[in-house]
C-alpha positions in Angstrom: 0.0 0.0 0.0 1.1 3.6 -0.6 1.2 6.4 2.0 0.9 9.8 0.7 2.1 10.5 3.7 5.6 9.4 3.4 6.2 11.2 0.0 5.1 14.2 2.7 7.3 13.2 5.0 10.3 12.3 2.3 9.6 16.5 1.2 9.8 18.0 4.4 13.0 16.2 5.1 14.5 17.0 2.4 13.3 20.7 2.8 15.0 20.4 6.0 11.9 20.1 8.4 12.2 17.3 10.5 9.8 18.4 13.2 7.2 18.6 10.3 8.3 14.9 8.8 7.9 14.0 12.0 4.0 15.3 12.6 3.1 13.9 9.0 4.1 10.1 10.0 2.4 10.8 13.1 -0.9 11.8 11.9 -1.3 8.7 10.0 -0.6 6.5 12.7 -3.8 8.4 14.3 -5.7 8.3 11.6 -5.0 5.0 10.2 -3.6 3.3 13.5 -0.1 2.0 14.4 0.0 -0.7 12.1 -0.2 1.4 9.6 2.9 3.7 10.7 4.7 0.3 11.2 3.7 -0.6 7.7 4.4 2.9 5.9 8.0 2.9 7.7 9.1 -0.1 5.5 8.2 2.6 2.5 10.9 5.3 4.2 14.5 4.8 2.3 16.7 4.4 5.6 18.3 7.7 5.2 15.1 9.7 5.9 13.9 7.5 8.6 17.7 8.1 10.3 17.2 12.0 9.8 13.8 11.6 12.2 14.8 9.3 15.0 18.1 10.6 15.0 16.6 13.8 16.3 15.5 12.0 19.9 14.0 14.4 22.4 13.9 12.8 25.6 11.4 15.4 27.0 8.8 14.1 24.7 7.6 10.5 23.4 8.0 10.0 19.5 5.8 7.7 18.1 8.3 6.5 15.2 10.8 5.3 18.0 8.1 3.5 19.9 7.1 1.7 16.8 10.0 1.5 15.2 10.9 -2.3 14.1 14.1 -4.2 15.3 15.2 -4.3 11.3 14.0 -1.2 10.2 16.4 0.6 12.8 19.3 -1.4 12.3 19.2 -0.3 8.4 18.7 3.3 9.6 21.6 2.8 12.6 24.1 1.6 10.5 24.5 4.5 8.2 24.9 7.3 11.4 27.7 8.0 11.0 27.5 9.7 7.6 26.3 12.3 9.6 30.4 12.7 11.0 29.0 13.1 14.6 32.1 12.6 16.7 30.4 13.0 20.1 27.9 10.1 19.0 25.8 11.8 21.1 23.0 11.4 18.7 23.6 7.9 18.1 23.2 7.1 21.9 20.1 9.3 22.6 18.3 7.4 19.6 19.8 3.9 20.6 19.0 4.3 24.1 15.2 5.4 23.3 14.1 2.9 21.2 16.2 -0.4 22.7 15.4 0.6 26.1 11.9 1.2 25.3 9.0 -0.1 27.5 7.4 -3.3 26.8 10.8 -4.1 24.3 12.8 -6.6 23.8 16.4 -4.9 23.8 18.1 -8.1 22.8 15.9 -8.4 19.0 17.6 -4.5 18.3 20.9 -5.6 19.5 21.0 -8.6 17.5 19.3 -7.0 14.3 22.4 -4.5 14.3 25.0 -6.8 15.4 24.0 -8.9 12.5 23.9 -6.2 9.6 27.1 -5.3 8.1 28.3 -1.9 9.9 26.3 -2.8 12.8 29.4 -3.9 14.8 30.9 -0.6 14.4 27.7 1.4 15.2 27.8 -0.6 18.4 31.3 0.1 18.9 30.8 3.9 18.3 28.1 3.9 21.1 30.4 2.1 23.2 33.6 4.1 22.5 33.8 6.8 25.6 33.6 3.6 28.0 35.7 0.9 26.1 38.4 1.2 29.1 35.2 0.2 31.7 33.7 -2.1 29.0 37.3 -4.2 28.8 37.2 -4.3 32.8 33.7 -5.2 32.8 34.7 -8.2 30.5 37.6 -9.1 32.6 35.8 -8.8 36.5 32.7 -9.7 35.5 31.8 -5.9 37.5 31.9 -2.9 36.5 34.1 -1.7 40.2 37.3 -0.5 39.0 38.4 -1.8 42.7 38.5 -5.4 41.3 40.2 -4.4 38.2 44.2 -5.5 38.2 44.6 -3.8 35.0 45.9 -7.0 32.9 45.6 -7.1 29.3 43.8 -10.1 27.9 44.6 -11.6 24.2 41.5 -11.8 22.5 41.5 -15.7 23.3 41.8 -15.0 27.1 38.8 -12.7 26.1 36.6 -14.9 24.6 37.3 -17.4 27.0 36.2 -14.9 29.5 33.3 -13.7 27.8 31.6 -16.4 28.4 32.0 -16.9 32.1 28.8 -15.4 33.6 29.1 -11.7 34.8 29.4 -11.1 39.0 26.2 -8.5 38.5 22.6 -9.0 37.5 20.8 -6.8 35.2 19.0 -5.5 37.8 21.9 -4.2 39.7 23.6 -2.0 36.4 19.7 -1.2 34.7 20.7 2.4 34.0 18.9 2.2 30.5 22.4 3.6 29.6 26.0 2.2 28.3 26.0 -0.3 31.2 22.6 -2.5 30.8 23.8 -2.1 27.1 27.1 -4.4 27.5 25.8 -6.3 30.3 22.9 -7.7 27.4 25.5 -7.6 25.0 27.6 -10.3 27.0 24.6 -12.2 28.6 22.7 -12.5 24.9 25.2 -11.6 22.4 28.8 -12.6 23.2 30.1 -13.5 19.6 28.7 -9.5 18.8 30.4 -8.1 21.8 33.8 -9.8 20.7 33.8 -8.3 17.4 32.8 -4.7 19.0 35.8 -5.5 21.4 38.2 -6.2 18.5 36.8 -3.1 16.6 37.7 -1.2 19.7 40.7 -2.0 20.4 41.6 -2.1 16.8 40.7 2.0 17.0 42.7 2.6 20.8 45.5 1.1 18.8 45.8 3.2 15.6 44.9 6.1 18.2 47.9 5.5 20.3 50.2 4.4 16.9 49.1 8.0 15.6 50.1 9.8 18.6 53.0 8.1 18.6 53.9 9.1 14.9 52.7 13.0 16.0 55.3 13.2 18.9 58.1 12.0 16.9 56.8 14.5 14.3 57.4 17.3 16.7 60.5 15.6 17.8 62.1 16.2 15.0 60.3 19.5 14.1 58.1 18.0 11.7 54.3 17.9 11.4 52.5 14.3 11.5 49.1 14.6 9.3 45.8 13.6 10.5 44.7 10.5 9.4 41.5 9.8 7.1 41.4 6.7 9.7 41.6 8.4 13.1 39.4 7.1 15.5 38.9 3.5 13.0 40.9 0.2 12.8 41.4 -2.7 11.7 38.0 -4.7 11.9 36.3 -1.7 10.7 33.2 -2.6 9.0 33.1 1.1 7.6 32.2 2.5 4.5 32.0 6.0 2.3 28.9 7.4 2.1 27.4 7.5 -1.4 27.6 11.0 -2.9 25.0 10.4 -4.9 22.4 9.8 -2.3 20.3 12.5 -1.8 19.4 12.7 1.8 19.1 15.0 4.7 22.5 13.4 6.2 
């Protein structure tokens, strides 16, 4: 079925109005029910639904986010970060609204985007200002810095130790935040949270390598140019956006 309302809501967006794409997918889910929302979503090229979930305001309850389906948000999550956001602080205000919704299964979103390709690094971008806590999380089982020693694991040590079960229950981390996120990741989706890991570490190392490379630059009273790769690694499911795309990104 077609929705004239999406080719509305595909205009505005591209006009720039997402408040207004926004209120035009709403009013169909009141006048033709959610379903139909659910249904017309499927209709909306990733892109554009990105541009309106990406917009998250937690003072207020959006209707596409609470509707949203597990596969249509891992199409839209995976191509974020054409939008060059290096906070990520969009990415985590949309992730953490519509996995940690109410009545949700978290687990069906964090598989659906594990699965697709770029969806390891998406989750690794959430992750990314907590991979030191994340990698002592996976070695403690806790998230207590106090039991930390520090030590280094090899990835097998790590996948070894990914699967022993965690010294915390959900209930005890349930911040709807960066911490229930890993604790599901390694209670439901190890084998996901082991390629985010390697991702991760992948990135800290080309981070530190770089720094490295810039110090011995000034050293020697050189300059050291910024990498296209800064901040990526090896693992790095990531790709160039298409320039011929039109979108609002």
């Amino acid at each position: 079925m077609h929705y004239p309302a999406i080719v509305k809501a595909q205009s505005l967006i591209l006009a720039g109005d997402i408040v207004g794409a926004e209120s035009a997918l709403v009013e169909l889910a009141d006048e033709e029910g959610d379903q139909a929302l659910v249904l017309a979503l499927d209709q909306l090229p990733p892109k554009d639904l990105l541009a309106v979930i990406r917009e998250y305001d937690p003072s207020k309850d959006s209707v596409i986010n609470l509707l949203v389906t597990p596969e249509q948000f891992s199409r839209a999550v995976v191509i974020e970060k054409q939008y060059k956001d290096l906070t990520h602080a969009h990415l985590r205000g949309m992730m953490n609204s519509v996995i940690f919704r109410d009545d949700n299964d978290p687990v069906e979103f964090l598989r659906a985007i594990g699965e697709r390709e770029g969806g390891c690094d998406a989750l690794a971008d959430y992750l990314a200002d907590h991979w030191g806590r994340v990698e002592s999380f996976l070695r403690t089982g806790t998230f207590e810095a106090s039991e930390d020693t520090g030590a280094v694991l090899t990835e097998g040590e790590l996948v070894v130790q990914m699967y022993n079960e965690a010294k915390v229950d959900r209930d005890e981390i349930a911040d709807r935040d960066w911490m229930e996120f890993t604790w599901l990741l390694r209670n439901d989706c190890p084998d996901i949270l082991i390629e985010v890991m390697v991702i991760l570490r992948a990135r800290v190392k080309a981070f530190e390598e770089e720094s490295e490379d810039e110090d011995d630059g000034l050293h020697q009273g050189g300059h050291t140019p910024f990498r296209e790769t800064h901040g990526e690694g090896e693992g790095s499911q990531r790709k160039a956006a298409d320039p011929d795309e039109e979108s609002a990104i």
